[in-house]
Structure formats: C-alpha cells, structure tokens
DSSP file (Angstrom, degrees, kcal/mol; ACC not computed):
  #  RESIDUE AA STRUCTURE BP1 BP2  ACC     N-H-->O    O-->H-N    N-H-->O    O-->H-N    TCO  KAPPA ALPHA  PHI   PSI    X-CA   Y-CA   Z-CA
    1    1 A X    >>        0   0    0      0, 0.0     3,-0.7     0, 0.0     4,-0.6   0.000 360.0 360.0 360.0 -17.6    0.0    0.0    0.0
    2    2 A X  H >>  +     0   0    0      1,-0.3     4,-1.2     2,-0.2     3,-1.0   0.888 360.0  51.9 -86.0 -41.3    2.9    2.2    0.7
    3    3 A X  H 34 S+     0   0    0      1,-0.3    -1,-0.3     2,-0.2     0, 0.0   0.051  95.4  71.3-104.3  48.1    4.5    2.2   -2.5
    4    4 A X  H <4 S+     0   0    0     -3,-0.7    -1,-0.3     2,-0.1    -2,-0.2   0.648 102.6  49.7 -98.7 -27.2    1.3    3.2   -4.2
    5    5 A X  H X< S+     0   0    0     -3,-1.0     3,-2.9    -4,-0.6     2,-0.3   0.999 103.6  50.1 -50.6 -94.4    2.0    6.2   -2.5
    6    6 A X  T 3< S+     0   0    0     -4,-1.2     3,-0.3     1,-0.3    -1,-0.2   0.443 112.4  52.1 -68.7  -0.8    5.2    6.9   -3.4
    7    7 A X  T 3  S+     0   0    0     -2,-0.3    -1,-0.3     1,-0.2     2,-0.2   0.539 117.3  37.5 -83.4 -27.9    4.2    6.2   -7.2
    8    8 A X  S <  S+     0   0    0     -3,-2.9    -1,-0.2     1,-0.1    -2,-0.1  -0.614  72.6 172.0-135.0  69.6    1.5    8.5   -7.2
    9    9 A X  S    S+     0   0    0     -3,-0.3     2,-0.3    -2,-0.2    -1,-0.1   0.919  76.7  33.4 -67.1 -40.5    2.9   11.5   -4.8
   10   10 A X  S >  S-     0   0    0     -3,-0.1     3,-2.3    98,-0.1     4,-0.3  -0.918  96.8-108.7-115.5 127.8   -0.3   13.7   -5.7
   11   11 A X  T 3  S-     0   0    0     -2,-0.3    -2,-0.1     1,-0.2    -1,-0.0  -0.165  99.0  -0.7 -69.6 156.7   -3.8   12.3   -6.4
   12   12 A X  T 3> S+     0   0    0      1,-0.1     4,-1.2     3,-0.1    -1,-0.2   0.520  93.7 124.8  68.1   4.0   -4.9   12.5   -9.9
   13   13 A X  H <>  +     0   0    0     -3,-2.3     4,-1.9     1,-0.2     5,-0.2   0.724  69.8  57.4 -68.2 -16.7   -1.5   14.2  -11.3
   14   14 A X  H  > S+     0   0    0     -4,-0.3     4,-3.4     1,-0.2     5,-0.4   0.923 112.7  39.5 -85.7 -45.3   -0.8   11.9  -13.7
   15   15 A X  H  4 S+     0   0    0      2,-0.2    -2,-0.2     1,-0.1    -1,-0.2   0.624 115.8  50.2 -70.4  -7.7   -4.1   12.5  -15.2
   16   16 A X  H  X S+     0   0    0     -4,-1.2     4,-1.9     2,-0.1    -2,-0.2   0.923 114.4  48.5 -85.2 -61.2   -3.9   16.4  -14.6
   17   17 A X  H  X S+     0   0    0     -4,-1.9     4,-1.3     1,-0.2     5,-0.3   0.898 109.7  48.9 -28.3 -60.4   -0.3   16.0  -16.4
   18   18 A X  H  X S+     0   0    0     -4,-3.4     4,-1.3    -5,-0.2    -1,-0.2   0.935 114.1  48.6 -71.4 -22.1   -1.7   13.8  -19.6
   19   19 A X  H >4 S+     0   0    0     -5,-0.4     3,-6.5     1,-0.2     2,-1.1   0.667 114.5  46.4 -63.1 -85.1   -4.8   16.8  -20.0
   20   20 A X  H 3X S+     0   0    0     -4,-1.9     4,-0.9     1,-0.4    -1,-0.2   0.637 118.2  41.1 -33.5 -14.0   -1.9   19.9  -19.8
   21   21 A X  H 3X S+     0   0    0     -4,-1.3     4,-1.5    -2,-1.1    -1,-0.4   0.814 113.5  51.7-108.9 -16.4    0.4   18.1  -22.3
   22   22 A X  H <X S+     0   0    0     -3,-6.5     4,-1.7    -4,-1.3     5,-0.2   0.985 118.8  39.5 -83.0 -55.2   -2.8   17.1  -24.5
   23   23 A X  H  > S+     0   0    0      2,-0.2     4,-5.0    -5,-0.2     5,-0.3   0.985 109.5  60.8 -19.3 -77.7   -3.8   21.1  -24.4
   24   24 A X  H >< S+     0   0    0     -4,-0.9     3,-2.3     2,-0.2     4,-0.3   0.682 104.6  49.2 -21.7 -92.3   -0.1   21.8  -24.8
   25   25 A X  H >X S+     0   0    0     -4,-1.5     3,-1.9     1,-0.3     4,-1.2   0.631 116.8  38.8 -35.7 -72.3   -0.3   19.9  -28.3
   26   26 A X  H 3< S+     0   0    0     -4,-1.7     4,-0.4     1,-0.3    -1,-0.3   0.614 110.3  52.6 -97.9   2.8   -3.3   21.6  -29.6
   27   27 A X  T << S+     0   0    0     -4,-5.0     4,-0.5    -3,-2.3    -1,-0.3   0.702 111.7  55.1 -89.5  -3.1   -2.7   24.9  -28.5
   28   28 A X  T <4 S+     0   0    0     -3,-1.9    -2,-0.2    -5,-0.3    -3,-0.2   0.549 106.1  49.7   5.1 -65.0    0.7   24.2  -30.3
   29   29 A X  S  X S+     0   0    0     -4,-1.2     4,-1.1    -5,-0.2    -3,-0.2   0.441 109.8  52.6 -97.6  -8.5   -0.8   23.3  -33.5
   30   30 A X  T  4 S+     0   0    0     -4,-0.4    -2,-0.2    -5,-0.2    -1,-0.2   0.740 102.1  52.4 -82.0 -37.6   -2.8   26.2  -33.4
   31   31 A X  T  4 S+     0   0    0     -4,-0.5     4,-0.4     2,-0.2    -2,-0.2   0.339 113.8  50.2 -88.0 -15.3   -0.2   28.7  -32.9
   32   32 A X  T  > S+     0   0    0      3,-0.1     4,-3.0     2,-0.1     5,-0.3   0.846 107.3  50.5 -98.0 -41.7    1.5   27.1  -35.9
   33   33 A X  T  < S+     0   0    0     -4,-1.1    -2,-0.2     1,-0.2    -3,-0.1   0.649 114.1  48.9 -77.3  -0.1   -1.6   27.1  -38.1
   34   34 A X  T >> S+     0   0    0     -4,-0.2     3,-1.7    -5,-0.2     4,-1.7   0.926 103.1  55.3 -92.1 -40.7   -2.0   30.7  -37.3
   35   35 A X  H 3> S+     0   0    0     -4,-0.4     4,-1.8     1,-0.3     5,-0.3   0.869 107.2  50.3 -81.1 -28.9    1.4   31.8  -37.9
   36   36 A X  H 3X S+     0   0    0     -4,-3.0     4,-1.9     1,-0.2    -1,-0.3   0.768 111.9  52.0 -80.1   3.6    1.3   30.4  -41.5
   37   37 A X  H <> S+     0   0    0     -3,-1.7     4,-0.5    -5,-0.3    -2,-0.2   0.759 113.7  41.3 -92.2 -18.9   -2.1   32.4  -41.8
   38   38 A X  H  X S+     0   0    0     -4,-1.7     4,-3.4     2,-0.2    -2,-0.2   0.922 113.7  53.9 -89.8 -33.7   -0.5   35.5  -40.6
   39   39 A X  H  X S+     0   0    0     -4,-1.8     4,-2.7     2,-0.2     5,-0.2   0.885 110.7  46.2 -28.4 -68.8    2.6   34.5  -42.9
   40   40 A X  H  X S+     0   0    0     -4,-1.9     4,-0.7    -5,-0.3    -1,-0.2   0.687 121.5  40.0 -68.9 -10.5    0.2   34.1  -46.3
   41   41 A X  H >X S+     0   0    0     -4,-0.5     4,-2.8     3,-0.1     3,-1.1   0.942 105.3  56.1 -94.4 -31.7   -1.5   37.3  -45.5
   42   42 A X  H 3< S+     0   0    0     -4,-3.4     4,-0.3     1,-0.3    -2,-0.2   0.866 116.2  42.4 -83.3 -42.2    1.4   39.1  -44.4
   43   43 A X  H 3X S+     0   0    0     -4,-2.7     4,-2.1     1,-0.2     5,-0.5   0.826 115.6  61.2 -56.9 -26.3    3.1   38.0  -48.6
   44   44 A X  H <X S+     0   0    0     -3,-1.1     4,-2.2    -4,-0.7    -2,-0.2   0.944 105.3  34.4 -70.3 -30.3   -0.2   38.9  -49.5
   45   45 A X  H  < S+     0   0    0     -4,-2.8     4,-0.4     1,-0.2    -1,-0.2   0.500 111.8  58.1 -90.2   0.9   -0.2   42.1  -48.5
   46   46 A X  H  > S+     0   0    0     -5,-0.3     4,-1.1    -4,-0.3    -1,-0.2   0.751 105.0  58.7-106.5  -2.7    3.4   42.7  -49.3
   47   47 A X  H  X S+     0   0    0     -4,-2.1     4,-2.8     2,-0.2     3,-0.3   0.903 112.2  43.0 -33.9 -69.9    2.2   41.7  -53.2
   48   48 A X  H  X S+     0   0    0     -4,-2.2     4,-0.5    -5,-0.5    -1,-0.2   0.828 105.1  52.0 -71.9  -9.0   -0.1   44.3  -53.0
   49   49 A X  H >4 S+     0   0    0     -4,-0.4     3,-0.8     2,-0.2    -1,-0.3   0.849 110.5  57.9 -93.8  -4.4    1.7   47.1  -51.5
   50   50 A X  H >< S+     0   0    0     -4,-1.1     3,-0.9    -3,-0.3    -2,-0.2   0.883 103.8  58.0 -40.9 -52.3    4.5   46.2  -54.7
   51   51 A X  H 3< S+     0   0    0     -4,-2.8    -1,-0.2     1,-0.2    -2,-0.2   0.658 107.6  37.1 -57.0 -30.8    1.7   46.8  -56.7
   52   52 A X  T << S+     0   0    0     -3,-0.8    -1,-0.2    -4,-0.5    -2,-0.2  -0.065  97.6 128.2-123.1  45.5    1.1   50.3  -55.4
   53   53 A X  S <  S-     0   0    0     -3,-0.9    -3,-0.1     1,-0.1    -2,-0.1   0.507  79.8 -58.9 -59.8-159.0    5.0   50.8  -55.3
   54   54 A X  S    S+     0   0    0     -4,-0.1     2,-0.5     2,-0.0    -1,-0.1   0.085 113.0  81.3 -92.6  30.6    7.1   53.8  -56.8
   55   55 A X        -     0   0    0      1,-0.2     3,-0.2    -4,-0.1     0, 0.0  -0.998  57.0-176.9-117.6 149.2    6.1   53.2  -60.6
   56   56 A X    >   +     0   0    0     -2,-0.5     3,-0.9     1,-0.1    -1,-0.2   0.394  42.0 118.8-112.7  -4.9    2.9   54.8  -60.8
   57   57 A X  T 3   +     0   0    0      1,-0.3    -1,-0.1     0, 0.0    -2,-0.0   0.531  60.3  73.8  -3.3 -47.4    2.2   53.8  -64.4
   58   58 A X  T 3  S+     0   0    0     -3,-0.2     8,-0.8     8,-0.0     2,-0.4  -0.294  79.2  77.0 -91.2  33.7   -0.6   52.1  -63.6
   59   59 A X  B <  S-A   65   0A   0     -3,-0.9     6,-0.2     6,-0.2     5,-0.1  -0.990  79.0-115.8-143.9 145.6   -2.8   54.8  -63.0
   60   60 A X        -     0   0    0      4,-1.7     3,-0.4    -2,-0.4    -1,-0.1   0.186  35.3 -95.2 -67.5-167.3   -4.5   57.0  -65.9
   61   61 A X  S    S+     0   0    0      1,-0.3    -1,-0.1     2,-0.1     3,-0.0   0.643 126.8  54.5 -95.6 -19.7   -4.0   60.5  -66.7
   62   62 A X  S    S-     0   0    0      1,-0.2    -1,-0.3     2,-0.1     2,-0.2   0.673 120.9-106.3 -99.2  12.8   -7.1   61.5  -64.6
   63   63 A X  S    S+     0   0    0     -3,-0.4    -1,-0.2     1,-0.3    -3,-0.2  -0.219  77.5 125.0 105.9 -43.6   -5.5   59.5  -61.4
   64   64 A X        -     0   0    0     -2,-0.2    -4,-1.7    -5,-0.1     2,-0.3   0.215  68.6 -99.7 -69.2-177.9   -7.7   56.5  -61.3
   65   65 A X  B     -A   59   0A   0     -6,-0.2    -6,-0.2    -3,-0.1     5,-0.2  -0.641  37.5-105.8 -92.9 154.8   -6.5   53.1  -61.4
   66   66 A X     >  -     0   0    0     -8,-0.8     4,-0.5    -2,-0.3    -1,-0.1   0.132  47.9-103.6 -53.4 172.9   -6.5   50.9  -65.1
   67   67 A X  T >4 S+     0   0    0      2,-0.2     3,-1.8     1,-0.1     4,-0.2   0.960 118.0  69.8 -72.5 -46.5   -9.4   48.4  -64.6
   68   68 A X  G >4 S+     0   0    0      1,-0.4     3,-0.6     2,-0.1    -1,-0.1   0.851 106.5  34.2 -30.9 -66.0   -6.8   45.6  -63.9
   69   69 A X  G 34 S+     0   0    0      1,-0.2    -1,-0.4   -11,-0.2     3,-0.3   0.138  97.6  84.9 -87.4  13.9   -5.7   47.0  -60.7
   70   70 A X  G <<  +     0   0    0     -3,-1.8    -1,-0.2    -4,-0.5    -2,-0.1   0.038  66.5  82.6 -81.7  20.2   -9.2   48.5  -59.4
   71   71 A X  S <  S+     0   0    0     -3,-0.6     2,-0.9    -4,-0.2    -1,-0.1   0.802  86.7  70.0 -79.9 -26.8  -10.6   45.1  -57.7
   72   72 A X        +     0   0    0     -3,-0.3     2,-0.3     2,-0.0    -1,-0.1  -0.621  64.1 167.9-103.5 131.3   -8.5   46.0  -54.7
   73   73 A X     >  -     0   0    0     -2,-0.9     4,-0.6     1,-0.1     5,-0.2  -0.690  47.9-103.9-112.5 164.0   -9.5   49.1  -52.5
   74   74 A X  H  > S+     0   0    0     -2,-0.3     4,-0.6     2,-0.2    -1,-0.1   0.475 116.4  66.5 -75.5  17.1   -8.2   50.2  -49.1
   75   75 A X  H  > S+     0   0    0      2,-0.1     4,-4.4     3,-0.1     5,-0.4   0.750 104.9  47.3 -89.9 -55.9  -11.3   48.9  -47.3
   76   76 A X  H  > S+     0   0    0      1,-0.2     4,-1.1     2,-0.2    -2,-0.2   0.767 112.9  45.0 -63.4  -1.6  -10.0   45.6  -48.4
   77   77 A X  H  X S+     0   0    0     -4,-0.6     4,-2.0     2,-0.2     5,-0.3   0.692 114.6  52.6-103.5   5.4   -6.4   46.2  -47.2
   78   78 A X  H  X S+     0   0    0     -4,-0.6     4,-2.8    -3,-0.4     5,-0.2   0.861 103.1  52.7 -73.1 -38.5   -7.9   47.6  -44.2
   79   79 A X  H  X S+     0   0    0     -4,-4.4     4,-2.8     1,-0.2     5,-0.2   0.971 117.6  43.3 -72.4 -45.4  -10.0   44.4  -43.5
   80   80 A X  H  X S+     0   0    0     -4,-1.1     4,-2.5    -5,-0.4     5,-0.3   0.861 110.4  50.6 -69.0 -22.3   -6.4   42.3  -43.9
   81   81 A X  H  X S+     0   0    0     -4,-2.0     4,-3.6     2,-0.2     5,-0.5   0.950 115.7  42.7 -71.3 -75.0   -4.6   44.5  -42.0
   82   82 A X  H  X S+     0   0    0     -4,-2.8     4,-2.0    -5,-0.3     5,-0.3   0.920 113.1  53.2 -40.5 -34.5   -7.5   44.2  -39.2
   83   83 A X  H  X S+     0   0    0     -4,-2.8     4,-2.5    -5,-0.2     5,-0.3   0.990 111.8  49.7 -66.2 -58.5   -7.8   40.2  -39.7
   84   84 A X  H  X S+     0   0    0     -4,-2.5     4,-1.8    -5,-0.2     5,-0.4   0.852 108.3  45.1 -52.5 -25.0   -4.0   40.2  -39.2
   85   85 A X  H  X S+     0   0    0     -4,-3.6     4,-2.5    -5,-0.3    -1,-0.2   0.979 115.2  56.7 -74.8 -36.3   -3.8   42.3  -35.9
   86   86 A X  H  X S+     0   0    0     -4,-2.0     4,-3.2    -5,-0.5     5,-0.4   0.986 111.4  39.2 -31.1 -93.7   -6.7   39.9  -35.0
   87   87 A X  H  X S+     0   0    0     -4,-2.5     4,-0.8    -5,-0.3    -1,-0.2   0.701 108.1  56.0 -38.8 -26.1   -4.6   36.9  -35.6
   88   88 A X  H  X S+     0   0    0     -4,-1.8     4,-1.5    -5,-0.3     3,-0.3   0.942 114.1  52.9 -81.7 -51.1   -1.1   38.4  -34.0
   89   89 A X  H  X S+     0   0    0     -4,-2.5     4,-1.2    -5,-0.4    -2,-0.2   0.793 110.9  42.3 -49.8 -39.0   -4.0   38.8  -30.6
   90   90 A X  H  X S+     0   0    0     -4,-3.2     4,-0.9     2,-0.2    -1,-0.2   0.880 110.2  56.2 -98.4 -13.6   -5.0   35.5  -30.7
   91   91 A X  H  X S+     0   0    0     -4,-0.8     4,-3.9    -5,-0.4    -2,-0.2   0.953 113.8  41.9 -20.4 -70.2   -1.3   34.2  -31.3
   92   92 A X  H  < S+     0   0    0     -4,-1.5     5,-0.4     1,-0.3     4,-0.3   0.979 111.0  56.7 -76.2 -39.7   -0.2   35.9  -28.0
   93   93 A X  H  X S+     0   0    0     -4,-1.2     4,-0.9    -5,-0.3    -1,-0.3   0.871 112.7  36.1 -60.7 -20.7   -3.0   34.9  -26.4
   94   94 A X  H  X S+     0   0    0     -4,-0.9     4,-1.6     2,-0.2     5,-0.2   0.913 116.3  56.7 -84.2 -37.7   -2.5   31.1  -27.1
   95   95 A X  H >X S+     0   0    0     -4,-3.9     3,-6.3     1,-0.3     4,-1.1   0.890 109.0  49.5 -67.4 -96.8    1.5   31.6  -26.7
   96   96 A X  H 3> S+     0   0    0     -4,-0.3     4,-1.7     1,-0.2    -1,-0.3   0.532 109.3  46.1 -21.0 -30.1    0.6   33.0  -23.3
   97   97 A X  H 3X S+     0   0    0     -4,-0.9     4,-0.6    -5,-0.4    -1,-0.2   0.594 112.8  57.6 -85.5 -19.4   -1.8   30.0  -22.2
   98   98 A X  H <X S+     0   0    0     -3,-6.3     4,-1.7    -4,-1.6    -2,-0.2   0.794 109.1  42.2 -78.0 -27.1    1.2   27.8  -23.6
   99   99 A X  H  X S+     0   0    0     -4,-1.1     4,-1.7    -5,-0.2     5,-0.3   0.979 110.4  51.3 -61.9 -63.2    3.4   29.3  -21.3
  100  100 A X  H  X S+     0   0    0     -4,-1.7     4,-0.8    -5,-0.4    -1,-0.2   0.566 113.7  50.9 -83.2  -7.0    0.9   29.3  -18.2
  101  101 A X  H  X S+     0   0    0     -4,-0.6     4,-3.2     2,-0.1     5,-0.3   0.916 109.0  54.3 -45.3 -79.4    0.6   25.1  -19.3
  102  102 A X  H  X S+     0   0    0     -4,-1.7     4,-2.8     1,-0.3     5,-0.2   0.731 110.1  40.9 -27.3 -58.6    4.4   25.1  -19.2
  103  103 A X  H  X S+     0   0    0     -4,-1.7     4,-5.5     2,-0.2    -1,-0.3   0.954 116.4  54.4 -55.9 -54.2    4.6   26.5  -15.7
  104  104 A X  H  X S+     0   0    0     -4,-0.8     4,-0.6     1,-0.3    -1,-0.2   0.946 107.6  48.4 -31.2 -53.0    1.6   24.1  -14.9
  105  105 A X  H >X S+     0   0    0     -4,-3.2     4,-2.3     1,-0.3     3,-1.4   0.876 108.6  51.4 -66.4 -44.7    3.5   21.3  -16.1
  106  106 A X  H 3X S+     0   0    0     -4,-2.8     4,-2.1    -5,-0.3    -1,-0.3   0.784 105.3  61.1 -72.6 -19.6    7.0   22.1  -14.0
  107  107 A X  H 3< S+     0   0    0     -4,-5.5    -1,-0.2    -5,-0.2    -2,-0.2   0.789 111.0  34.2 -69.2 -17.0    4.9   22.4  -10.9
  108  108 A X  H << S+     0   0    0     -3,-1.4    -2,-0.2    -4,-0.6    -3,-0.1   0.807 130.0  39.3-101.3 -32.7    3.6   18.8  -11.0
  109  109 A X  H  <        0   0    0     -4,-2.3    -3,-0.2     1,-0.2    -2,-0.1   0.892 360.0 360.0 -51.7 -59.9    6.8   17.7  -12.4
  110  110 A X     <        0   0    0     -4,-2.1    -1,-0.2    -5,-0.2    -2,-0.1   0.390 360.0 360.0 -82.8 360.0    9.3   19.5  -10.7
C-alpha cells in the first residue's frame, strides 16, 4: 500500500499532467496554423503594397487606377490588415496559455 503512494505523490497528477500536455499539443498546433495564416497574409499584403509601389504607371491620366488594378480598394487592405492584428492577438493569447501550461506542467513535475 505504501509504494502506491510513493508512485503516485499527488492524487490524480498523472491524469492532470496527460490533460496539460494534450492542451499543450493543440494549442501548439494552433499557434502554428496561425502563424502560417499570418505569414500568407502578411506576402499577400506585401504583393499588393509592390503593386502600389514607386512606378505609378498604372494609373491613368485622370488619377484612377486601369481596370486591372481596381478590384483592390483600401477597405479591403484595411479588412487584412485588421484580420492580421486579430490573428497576432490570438497568437499571443494562445502563446501565453502555452506558457501558463508550461509552468503548470513544472509544478507537478518539478
């Protein structure tokens, strides 16, 4: 009976320990499939600001843009710019609840 005890120093840790590392993993995998969302927008958006770079060619004599380049307006680079700040928020927020796991995890451990 004794060395069931010393096998198990805290009740239920082992099973508190298999949740935090199962968390761990998907909040993990989440903070990677975000950063490759923030990644494709962040090329997307440096595509488009190339596009409205230092040749101005691409605008007519009365200032507006050819038809080619007038499907994108600044409400749309405003809505990616806002999706990304989104996405860098919920980033730190996950990093931070991976962190406060981490801690979790050296207190049951350690």
């Amino acid at each position: 009976m004794f060395a069931d005890i010393a096998q198990s120093p805290v009740s239920g840790a082992q099973e508190k320990i298999a949740s935090l590392r199962y968390r761990h993993q998907l909040v993990t995998d989440s903070i990677v499939d975000l950063e490759d969302r923030v990644a494709r927008n962040t090329a997307e958006l440096e595509k488009m600001s190339h596009s409205y770079g230092g040749d101005y060619d691409d605008y007519e004599s009365s200032g507006t843009l050819q038809p080619d380049v007038a499907d994108l307006t600044d409400a749309d680079i405003e809505q990616e710019m806002d999706e990304i700040r989104e996405l860098e928020k919920m980033k730190r927020t996950l990093e931070a609840r991976v962190s406060g796991m981490e801690r979790d995890l050296g207190g049951l451990i350690g």
